[in-house]
C-alpha positions as CSV (number, residue, x, y, z in Angstrom):
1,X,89.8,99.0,65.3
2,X,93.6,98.6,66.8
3,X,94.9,95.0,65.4
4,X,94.4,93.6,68.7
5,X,94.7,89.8,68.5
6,X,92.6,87.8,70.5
7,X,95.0,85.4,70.7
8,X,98.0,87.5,72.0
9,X,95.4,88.5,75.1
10,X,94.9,84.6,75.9
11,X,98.6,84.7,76.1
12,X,98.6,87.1,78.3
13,X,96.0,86.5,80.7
14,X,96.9,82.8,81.1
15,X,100.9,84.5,82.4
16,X,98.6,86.9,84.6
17,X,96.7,83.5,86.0
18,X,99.8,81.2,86.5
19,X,101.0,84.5,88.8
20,X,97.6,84.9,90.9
21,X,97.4,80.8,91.1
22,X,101.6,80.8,92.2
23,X,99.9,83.2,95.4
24,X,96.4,82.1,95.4
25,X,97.8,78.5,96.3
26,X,100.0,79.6,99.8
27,X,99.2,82.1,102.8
28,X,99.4,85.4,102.0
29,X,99.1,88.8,103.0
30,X,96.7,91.6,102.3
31,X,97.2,95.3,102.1
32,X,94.4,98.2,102.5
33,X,94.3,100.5,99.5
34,X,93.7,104.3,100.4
35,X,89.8,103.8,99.6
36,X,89.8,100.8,102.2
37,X,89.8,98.2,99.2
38,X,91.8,94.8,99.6
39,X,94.9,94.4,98.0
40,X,97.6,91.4,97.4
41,X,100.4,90.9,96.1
42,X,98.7,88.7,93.1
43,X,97.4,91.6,92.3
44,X,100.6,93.2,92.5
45,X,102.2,90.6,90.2
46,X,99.6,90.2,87.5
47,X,99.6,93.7,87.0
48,X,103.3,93.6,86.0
49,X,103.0,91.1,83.3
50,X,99.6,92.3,82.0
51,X,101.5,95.7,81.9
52,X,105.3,94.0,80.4
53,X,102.5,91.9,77.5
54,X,101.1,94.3,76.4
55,X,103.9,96.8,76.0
56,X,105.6,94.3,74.7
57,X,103.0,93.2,71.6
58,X,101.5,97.2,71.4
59,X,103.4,99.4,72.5
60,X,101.7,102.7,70.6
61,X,99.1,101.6,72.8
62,X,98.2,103.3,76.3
63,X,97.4,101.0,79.4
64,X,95.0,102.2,82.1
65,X,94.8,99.4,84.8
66,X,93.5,99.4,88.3
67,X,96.9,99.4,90.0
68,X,98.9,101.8,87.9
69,X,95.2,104.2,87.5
70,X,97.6,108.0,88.6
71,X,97.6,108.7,85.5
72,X,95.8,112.2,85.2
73,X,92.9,113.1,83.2
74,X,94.9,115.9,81.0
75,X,97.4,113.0,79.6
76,X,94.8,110.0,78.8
77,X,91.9,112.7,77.6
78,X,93.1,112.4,74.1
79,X,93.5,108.6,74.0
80,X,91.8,107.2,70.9
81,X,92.2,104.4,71.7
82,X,93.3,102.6,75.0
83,X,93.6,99.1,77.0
84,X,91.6,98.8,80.2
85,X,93.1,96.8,82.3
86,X,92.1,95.0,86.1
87,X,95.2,92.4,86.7
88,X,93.0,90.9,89.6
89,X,89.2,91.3,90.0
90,X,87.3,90.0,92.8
91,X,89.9,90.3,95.2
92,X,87.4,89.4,97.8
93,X,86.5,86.4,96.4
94,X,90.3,85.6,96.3
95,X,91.0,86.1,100.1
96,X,87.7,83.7,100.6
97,X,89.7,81.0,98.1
98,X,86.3,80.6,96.5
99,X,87.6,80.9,93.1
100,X,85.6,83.5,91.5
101,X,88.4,85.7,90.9
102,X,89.4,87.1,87.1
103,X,91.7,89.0,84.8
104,X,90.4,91.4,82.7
105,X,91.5,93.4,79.8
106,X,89.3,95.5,77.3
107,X,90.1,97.3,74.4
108,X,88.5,101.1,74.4
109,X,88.1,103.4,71.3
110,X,86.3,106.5,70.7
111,X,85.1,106.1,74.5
112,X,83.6,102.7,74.1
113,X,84.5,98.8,74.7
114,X,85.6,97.1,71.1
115,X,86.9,94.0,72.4
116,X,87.8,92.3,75.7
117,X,88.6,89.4,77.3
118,X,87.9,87.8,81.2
119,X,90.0,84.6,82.2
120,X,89.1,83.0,85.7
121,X,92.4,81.5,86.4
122,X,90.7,79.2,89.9
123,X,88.3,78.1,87.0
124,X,90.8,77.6,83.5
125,X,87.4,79.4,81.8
126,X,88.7,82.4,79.2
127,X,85.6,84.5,77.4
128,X,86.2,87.1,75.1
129,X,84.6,88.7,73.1
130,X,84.8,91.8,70.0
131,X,82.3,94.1,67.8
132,X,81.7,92.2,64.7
133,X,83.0,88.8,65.7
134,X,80.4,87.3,68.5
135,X,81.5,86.8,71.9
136,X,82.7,82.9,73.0
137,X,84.2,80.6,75.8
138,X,86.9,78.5,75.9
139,X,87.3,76.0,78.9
140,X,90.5,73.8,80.0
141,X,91.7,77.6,78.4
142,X,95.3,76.3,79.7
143,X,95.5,73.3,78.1
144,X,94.0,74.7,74.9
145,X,96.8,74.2,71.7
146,X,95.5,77.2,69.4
147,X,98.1,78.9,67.2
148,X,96.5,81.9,66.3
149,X,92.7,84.2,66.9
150,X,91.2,81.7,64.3
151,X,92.1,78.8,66.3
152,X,91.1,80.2,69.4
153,X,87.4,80.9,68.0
154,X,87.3,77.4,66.2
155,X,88.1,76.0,70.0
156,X,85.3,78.0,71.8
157,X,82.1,78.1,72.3
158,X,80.3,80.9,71.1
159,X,77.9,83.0,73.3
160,X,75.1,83.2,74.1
161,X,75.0,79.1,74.9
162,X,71.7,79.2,77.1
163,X,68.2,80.2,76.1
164,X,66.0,82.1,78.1
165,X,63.6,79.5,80.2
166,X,60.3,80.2,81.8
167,X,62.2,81.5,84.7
168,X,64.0,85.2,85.3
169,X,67.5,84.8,86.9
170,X,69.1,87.7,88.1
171,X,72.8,87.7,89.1
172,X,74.0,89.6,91.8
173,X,77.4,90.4,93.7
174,X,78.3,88.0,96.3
175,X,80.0,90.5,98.4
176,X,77.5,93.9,97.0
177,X,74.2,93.9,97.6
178,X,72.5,97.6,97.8
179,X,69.1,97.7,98.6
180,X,67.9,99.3,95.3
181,X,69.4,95.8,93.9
182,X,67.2,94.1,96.2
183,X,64.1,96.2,95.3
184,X,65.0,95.6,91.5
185,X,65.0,92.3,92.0
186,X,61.3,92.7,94.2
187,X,60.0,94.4,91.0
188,X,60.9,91.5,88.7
189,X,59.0,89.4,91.5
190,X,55.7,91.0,91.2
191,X,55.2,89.8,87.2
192,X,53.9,86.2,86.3
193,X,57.0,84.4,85.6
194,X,59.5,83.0,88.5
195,X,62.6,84.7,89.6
196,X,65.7,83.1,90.5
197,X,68.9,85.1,92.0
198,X,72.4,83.7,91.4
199,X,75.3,85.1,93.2
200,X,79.0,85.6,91.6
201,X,81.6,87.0,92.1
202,X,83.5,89.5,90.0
203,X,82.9,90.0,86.5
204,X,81.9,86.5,86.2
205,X,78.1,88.4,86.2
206,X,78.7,90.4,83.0
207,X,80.0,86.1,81.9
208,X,76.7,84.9,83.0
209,X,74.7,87.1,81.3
210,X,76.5,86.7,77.9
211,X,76.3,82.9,78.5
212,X,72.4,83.5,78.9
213,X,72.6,82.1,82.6
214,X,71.2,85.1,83.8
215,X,68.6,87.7,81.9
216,X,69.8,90.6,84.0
217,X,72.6,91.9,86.5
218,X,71.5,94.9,88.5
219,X,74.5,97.1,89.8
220,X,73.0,99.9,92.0
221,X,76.2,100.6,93.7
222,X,79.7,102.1,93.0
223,X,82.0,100.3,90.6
224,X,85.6,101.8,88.6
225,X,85.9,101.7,84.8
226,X,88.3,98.7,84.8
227,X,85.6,96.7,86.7
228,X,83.2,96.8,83.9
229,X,85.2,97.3,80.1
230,X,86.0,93.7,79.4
231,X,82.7,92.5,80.6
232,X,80.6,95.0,78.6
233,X,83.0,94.0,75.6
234,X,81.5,90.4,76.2
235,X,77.9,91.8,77.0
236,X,77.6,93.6,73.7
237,X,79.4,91.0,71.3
238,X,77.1,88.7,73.0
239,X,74.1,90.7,71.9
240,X,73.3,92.0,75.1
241,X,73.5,95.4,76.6
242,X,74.9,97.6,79.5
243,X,73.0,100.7,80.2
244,X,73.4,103.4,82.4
245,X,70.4,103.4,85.2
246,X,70.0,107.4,84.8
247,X,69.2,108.2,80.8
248,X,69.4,104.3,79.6
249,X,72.6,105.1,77.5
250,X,75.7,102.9,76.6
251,X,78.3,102.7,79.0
252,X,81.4,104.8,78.3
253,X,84.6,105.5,79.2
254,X,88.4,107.7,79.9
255,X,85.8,109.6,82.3
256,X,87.6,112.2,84.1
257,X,86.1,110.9,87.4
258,X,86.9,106.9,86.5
259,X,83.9,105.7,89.1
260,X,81.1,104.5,87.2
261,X,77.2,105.4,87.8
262,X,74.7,102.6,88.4
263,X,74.0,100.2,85.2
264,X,71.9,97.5,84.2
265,X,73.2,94.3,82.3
266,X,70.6,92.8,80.4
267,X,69.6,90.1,77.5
């Protein structure tokens, strides 16, 4: 594994939050993408220092993120290894002001999520999470005096915090709901045990599942790589596991078309 520290990508993602919070607290102006997606300038601006960070701390190390994504298949096919990067997920939920907005980075190798990390700047919350070390969370993640990874894990609380109950809770988009989700979800219904669904926003779902909040999230719709890396870096440190709905497989990744297939998220 790349010596990524965990530490160096709080760093980072708490510069990306302070720029999303500088916008998120004023009026503001949103842009349509070509595929009709939202986008702001706090996207715009935590994509610049996620990008300078990480340059700046790895710089042998590629960067694939959501707002810089041109980069064509025949350049990043060879990648060994490679940061996944969305500077501002759940732009949705950051027009509505409802705070469930995040940064995420994840560390890809050999095609698969090693490590990642999801800060909700609206909430101070930072989880992270990498193969062989567990997956934790750290709130108040601002005010947080660590000076190095060791620190940071001896702050946190490690995942999963909640154990499963009597009852089924299923997390689901707040802004995406197909109706295979909804027939998932109608399935779980017609066992013995209660079901509960819990909306979020963002990758907060993959958060709630590692946290043991919620046994499953159900994606039956379109998502992009950068969407899902960090969380399933979470998911699978946690424990937990993010299949793909057609063969049941591991989620992977540097596809050459970066929209993913359906996937389940489960405990």
């Amino acid at each position: 594994m790349a010596d990524v520290s965990l530490k160096t990508l709080l760093d980072i993602s708490l510069k990306a939050g302070r720029e999303i919070l500088d916008v998120y607290k004023r009026d503001f102006s949103v842009e349509t993408k070509d595929d009709d997606s939202p986008l702001t300038e706090a996207d715009q601006r935590a994509h610049q220092t996620i990008k300078r960070g990480l340059q700046e701390a790895y710089e042998s190390v590629p960067i694939l993120s959501e707002e810089g994504s041109e980069i064509p298949y025949a350049e990043r096919k060879d990648w060994k290894a490679f940061f996944l990067v969305d500077p501002l997920d759940g732009t949705k939920e950051f027009i509505k002001k409802n705070g469930e907005f995040t940064v995420n980075i994840a560390l890809i190798e050999d095609g698969y999520p090693v490590m990642g990390v999801i800060y909700a700047p609206a909430l101070d919350t930072f989880y992270f999470g990498r193969t062989g070390l567990g997956a934790f969370k750290l709130e108040e993640a601002s005010q947080a005096t660590v000076a190095d990874e060791d620190g940071l894990v001896g702050a946190s609380v490690q995942l999963p915090e909640v154990e499963s109950g009597d009852v089924i809770n299923v997390v689901a988009s707040r802004s995406h709901m197909s109706e295979e989700t909804e027939a998932f979800i109608d399935g779980l219904r017609s066992g013995e045990r209660e079901v509960d669904v819990v909306s979020a926003g963002s990758s907060l779902k993959f958060c709630l599942v590692a946290e043991g909040k919620a046994n499953y999230y159900p994606r039956y719709a379109p998502t992009m790589e950068w969407d899902t890396g960090a969380g399933q870096a979470i998911v699978e440190a946690a424990g937990e596991t993010v299949l793909r709905y057609e063969d049941n497989e591991r989620f992977y990744y540097n596809r050459e078309d970066l929209k993913n297939g359906w996937f389940l998220v489960k405990r």
